[in-house]
Structure formats: C-alpha cells, structure tokens
C-alpha positions as a LaTeX table, in Angstrom:
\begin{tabular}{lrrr}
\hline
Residue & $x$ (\AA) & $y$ (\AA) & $z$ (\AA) \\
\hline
Unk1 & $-33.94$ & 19.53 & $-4.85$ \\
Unk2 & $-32.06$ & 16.52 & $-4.29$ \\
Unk3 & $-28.29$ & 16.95 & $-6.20$ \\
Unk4 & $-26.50$ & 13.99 & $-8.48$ \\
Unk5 & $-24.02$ & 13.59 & $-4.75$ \\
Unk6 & $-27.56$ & 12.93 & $-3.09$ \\
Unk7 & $-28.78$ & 10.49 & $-5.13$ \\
Unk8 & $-25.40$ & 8.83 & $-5.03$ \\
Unk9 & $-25.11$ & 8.62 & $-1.54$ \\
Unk10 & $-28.70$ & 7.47 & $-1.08$ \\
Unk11 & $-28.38$ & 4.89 & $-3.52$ \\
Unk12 & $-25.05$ & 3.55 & $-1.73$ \\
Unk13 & $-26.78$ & 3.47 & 1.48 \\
Unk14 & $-29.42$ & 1.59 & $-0.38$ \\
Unk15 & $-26.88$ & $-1.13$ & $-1.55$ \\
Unk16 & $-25.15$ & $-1.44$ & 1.67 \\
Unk17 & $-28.78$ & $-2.45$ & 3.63 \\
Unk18 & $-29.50$ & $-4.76$ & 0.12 \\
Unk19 & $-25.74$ & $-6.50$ & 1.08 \\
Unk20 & $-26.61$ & $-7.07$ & 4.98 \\
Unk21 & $-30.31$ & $-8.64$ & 4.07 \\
Unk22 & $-28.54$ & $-10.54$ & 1.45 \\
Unk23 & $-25.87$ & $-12.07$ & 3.92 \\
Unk24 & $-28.66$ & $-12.72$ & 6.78 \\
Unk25 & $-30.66$ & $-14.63$ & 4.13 \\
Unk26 & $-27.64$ & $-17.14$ & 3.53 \\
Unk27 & $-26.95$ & $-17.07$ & 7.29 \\
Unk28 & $-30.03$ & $-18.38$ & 7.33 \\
Unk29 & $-29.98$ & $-21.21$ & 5.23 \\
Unk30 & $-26.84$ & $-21.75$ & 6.77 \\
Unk31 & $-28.20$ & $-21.71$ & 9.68 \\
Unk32 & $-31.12$ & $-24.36$ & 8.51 \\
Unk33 & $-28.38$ & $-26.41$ & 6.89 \\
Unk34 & $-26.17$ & $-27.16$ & 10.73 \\
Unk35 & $-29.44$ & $-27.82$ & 12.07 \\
Unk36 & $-30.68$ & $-30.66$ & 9.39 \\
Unk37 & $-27.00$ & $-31.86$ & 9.30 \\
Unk38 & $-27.24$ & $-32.75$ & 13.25 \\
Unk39 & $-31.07$ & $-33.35$ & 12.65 \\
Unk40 & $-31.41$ & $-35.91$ & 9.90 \\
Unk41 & $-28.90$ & $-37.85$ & 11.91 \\
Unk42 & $-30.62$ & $-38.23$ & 15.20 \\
Unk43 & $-33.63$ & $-38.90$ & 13.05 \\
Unk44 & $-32.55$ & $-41.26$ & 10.30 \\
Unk45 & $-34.01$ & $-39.07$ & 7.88 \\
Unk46 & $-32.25$ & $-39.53$ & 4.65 \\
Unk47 & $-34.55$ & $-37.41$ & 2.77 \\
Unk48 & $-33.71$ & $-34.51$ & 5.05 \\
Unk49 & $-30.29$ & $-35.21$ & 4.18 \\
Unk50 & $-30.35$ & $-34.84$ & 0.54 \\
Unk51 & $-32.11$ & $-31.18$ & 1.76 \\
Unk52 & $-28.54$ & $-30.18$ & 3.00 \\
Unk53 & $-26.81$ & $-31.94$ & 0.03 \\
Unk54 & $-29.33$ & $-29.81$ & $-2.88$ \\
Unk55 & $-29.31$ & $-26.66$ & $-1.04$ \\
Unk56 & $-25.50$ & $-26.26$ & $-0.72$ \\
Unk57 & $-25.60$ & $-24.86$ & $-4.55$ \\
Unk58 & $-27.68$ & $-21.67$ & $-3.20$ \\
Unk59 & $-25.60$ & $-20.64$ & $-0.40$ \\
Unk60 & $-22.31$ & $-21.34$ & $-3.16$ \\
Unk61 & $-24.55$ & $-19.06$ & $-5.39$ \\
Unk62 & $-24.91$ & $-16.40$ & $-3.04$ \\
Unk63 & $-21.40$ & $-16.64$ & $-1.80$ \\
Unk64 & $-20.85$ & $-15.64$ & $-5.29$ \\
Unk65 & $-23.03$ & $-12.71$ & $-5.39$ \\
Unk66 & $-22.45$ & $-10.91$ & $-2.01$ \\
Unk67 & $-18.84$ & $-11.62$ & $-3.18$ \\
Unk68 & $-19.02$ & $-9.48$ & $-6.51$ \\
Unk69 & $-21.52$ & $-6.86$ & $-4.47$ \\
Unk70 & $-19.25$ & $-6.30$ & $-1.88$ \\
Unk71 & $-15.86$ & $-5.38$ & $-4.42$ \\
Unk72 & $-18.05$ & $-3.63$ & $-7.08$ \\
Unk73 & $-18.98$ & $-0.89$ & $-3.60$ \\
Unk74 & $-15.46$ & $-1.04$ & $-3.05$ \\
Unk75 & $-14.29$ & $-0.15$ & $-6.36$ \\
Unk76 & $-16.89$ & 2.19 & $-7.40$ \\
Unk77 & $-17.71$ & 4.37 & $-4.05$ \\
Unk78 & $-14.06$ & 3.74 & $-2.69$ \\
Unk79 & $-15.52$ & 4.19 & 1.29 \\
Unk80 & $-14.27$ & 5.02 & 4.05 \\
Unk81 & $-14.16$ & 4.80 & 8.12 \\
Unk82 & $-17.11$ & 3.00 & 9.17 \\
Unk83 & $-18.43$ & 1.79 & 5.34 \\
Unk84 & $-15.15$ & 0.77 & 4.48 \\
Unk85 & $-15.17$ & $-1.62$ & 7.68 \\
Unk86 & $-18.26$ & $-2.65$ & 7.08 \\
Unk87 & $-17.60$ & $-3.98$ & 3.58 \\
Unk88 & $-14.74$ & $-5.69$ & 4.89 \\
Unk89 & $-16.47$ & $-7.56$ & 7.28 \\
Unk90 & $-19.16$ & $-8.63$ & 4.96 \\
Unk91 & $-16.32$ & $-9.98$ & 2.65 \\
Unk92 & $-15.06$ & $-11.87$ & 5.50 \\
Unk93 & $-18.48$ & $-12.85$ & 7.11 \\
Unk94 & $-19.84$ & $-13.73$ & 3.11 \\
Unk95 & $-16.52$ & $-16.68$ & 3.14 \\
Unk96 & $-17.02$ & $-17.85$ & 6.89 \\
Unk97 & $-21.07$ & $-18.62$ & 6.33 \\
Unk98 & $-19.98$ & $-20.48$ & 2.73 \\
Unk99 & $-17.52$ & $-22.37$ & 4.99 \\
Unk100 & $-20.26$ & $-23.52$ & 7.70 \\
Unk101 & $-21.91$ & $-24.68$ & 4.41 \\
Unk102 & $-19.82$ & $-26.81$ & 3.73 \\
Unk103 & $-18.87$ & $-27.94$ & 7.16 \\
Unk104 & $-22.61$ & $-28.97$ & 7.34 \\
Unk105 & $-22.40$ & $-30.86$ & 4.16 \\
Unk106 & $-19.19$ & $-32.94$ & 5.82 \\
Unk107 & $-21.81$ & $-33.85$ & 8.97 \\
Unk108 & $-24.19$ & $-34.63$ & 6.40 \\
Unk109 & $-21.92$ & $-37.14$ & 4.40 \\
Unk110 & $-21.43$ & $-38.98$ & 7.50 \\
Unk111 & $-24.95$ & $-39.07$ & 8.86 \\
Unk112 & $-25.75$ & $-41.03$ & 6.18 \\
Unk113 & $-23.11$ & $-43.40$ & 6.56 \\
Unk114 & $-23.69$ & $-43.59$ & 10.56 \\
Unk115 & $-27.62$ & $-43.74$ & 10.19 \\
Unk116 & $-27.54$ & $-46.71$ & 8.06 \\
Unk117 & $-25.65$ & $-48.73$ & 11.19 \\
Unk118 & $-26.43$ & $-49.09$ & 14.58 \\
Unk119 & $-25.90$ & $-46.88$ & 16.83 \\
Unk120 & $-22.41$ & $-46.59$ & 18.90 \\
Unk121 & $-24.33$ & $-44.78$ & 21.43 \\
Unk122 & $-27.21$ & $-42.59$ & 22.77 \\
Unk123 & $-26.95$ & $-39.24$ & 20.72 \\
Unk124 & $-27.32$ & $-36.63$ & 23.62 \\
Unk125 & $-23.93$ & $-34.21$ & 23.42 \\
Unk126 & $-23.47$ & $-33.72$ & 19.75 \\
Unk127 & $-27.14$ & $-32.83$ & 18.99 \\
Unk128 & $-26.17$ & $-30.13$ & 22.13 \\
Unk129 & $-22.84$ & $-29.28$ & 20.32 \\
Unk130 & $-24.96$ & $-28.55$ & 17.34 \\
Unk131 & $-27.11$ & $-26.21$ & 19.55 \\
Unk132 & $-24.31$ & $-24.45$ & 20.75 \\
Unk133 & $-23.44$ & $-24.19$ & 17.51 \\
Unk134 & $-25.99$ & $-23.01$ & 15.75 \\
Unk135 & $-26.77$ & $-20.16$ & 18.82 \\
Unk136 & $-23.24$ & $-18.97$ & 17.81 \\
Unk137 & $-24.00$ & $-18.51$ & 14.64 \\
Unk138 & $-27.56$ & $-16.77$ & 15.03 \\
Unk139 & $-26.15$ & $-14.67$ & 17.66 \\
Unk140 & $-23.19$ & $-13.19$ & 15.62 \\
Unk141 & $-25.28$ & $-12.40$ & 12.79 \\
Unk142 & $-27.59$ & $-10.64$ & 15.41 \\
Unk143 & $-24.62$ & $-8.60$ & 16.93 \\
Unk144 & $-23.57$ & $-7.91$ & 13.29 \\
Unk145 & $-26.94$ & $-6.26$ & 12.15 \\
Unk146 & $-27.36$ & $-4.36$ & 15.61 \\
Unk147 & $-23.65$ & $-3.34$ & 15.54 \\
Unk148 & $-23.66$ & $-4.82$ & 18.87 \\
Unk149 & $-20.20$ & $-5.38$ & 20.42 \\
Unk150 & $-21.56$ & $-7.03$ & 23.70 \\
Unk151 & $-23.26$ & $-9.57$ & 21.99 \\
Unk152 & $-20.54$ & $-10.18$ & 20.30 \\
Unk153 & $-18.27$ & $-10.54$ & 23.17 \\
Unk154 & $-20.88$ & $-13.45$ & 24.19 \\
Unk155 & $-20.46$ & $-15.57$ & 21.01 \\
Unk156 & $-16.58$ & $-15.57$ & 21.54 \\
Unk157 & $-17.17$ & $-16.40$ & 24.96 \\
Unk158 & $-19.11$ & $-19.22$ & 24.16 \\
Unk159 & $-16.43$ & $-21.22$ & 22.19 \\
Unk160 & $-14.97$ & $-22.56$ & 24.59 \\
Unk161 & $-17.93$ & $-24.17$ & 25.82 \\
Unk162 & $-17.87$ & $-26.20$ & 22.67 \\
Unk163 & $-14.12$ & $-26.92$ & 22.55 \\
Unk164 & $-14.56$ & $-28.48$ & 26.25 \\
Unk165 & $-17.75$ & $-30.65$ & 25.10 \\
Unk166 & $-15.44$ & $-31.59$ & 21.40 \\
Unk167 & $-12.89$ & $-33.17$ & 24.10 \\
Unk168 & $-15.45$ & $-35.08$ & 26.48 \\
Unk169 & $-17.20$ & $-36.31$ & 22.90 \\
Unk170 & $-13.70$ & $-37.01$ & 21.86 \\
Unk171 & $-12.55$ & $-39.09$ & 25.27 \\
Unk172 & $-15.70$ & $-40.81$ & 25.26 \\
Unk173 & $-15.68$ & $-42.46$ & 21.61 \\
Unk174 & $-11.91$ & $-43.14$ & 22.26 \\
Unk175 & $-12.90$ & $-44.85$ & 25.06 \\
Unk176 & $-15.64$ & $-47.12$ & 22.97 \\
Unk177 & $-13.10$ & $-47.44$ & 20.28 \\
Unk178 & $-10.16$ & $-49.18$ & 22.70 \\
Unk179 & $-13.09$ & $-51.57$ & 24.49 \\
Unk180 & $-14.25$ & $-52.86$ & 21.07 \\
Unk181 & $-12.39$ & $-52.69$ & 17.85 \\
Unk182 & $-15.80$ & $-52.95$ & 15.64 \\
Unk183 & $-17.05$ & $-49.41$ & 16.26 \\
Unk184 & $-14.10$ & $-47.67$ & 15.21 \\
Unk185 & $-15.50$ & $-46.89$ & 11.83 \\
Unk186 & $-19.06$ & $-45.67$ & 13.55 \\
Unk187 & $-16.60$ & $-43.64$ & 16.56 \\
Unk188 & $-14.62$ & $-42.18$ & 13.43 \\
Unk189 & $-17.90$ & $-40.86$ & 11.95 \\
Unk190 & $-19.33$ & $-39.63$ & 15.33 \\
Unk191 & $-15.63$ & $-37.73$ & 16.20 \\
Unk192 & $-15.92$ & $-36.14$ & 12.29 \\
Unk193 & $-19.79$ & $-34.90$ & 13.17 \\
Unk194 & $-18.54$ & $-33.31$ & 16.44 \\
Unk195 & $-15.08$ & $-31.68$ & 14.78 \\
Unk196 & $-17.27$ & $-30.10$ & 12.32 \\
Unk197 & $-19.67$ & $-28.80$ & 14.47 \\
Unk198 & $-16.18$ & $-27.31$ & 16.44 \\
Unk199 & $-15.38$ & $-25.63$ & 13.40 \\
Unk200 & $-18.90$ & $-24.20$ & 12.41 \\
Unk201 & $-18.71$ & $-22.37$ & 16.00 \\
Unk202 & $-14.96$ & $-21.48$ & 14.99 \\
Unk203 & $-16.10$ & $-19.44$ & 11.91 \\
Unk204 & $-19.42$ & $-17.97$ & 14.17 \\
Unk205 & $-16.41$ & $-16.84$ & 16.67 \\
Unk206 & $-15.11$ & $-14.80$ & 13.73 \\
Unk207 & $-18.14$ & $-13.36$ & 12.71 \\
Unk208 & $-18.31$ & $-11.90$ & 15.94 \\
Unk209 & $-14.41$ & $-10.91$ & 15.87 \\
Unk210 & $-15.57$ & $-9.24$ & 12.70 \\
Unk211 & $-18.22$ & $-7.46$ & 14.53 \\
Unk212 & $-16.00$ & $-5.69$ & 17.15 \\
Unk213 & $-14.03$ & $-4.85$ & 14.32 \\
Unk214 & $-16.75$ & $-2.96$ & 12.76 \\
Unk215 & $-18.03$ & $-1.36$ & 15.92 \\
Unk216 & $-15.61$ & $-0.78$ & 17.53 \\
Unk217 & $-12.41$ & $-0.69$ & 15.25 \\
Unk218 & $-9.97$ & $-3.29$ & 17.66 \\
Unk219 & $-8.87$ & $-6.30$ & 15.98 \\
Unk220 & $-8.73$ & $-9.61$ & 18.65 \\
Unk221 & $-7.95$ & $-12.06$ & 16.31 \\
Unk222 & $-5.20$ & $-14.29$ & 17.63 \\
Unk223 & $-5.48$ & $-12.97$ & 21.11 \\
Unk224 & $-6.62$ & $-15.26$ & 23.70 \\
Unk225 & $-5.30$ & $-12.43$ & 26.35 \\
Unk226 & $-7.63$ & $-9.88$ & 24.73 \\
Unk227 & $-10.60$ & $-12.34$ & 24.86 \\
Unk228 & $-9.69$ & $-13.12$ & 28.59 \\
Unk229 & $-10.67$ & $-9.61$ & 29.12 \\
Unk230 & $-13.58$ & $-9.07$ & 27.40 \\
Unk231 & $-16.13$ & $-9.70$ & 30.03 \\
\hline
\end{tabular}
C-alpha cells in the first residue's frame, strides 16, 4: 500500500516533469519567434511579423506561470541536492527564454521598418547569425532535458562564433555607413537585428551554464578561463 510520503513524493516528481514540458513548450515558441523575427525580414512578410508581435503575450503568460510553479515547489516541498538545483535553473532558464522573447520582438520592430526600404545589402550573415542562434537555443534546452553536460559545453562554445560574425556584420555596415551618409538609418536597423540576435545566443549560453550547474554542480559563470577548458 502506497503511504501519504508516497503519494507526496510521486506527485512532486509529477510536477517537476509538468515544469520541464512546460518550459520546452515556451522554448519553443521562443524558438519559432527568433526564427520569424530573422524570417519575415528576409521575406518582407509583414503578416509574419505581426505573428511575433501577437504571440509575445503567451510566452509573457507562461513566464508567469512556470514562475509561480517553480516557488510554490520551493516553498511547499522545500528540496534539496539535485531538485533544489533543478528548480533553480528552471527559475533562471523560465527569465532567459522570456528575454529571447523579447529580444525577438526588438528584431521584429525593425524588420518592419527595414522591409519597407530598400535594401542596404544582400541579407546572407544575419539570417546565419539567426541560425546560430536559434541552434544555441534548441541545443541548450536539449542538454537541459537530457542533463547533458557535453552538450552543453558545445552551446557555450559556440558563442563565440556569433560574437566574431556580430563584429564582421558590424565592420561591414560601418563601412556602408562612412561611403554614403543615406543608409545610416537602414545600417542602424541592420546593426540592432544582428545585436539582438548576439544577445538571444547570450541568454542560450546561460541556459547551458545553467545546465552544468544542474549536472554537474560547478558554476562557470564569469569565467572565460573555465570555458577555455571545457573542451
């Protein structure tokens, strides 16, 4: 016969696999979101902007909810070891995915300035960047619901594949800007796009921080010496 502790514990485990399919279900509409953001640009779609724009209110919403999920578990199971870092990543990893939203509604804002102009230039690197980008952030959410530490160790690799390609997007449209005064505002636009997609793979790079954390208990935040030695 199962005791009232069973239940308990059953039920917690329960509401700790209900958290982690609730955050991979914003992941990915966050996910969707970079990818329209970068998408609706190189397509002139304006309707596939106002997507991004009217589903920002459901990842907010679900920020929301994994939010109060996550400190009700705390408060009313007070866990420990590996629960306990678990719920603290998926507080952290809950804010970084509401962030990305909102980093893809910034690309979005500008996309439909830019797409309503002509064209500074071909648009080959930032629809990459956004690839990069949005691997990052599949791939941490991966690592986080295999526990995986190695995979993890990839995405913060990766980040500085994207810095590097910000700077060449950034020398380029500098470049434009100095030759002819009348694209500033379009560069301007383009550089925004591009520093937003930096920062989306800035928050995937601490999901997967968060990830070692929870599998393996180290903290590398701040530590470019650490990362230099993960491979």
């Amino acid at each position: 016969m199962t005791t009232g502790k069973g239940r308990a514990v059953r039920h917690f485990i329960e509401e700790l696999h209900d958290l982690q399919n609730k955050l991979l279900e914003m992941g990915g509409l966050v996910e969707a979101a970079i990818h329209r953001s970068v998408l609706c640009l190189v397509d002139r779609d304006e309707a596939m902007a106002q997507e991004v724009l009217q589903n920002e209110a459901r990842i907010n919403q679900m920020e929301i909810e994994n939010d109060d999920a996550s400190v009700r578990l705390l408060a009313l199971h007070q866990p420990m070891a590996s629960d306990l870092r678990f719920l603290t990543a998926a507080i952290k990893i809950n804010t970084d995915l509401e962030r990305m939203g909102d980093l893809a509604v910034n690309i979005v804002e500008r996309s439909l300035s830019l797409m309503r102009q002509e064209p500074v230039k071909p648009l080959i690197d930032i629809p990459e960047m956004a690839r990069m980008a949005e691997s990052m952030v599949h791939r941490s959410l991966d690592a986080f619901v295999r526990r995986d530490g190695e995979l993890a160790r990839e995405v913060l690799l990766s980040d500085d594949a994207v810095d590097d390609l910000l700077g060449a997007i950034w020398e380029e449209l500098v470049a434009f800007m100095e030759r002819d005064p009348a694209t500033v505002s379009r560069s301007v636009d383009l550089l925004l796009v591009a520093r937003n997609l930096e920062r989306i793979a800035d928050h995937a790079t601490n999901i997967a921080e968060d990830v070692l954390f929870l599998v393996q208990g180290i903290d590398v935040r701040h530590h470019a010496e650490a990362r230099g030695n993960l491979m």
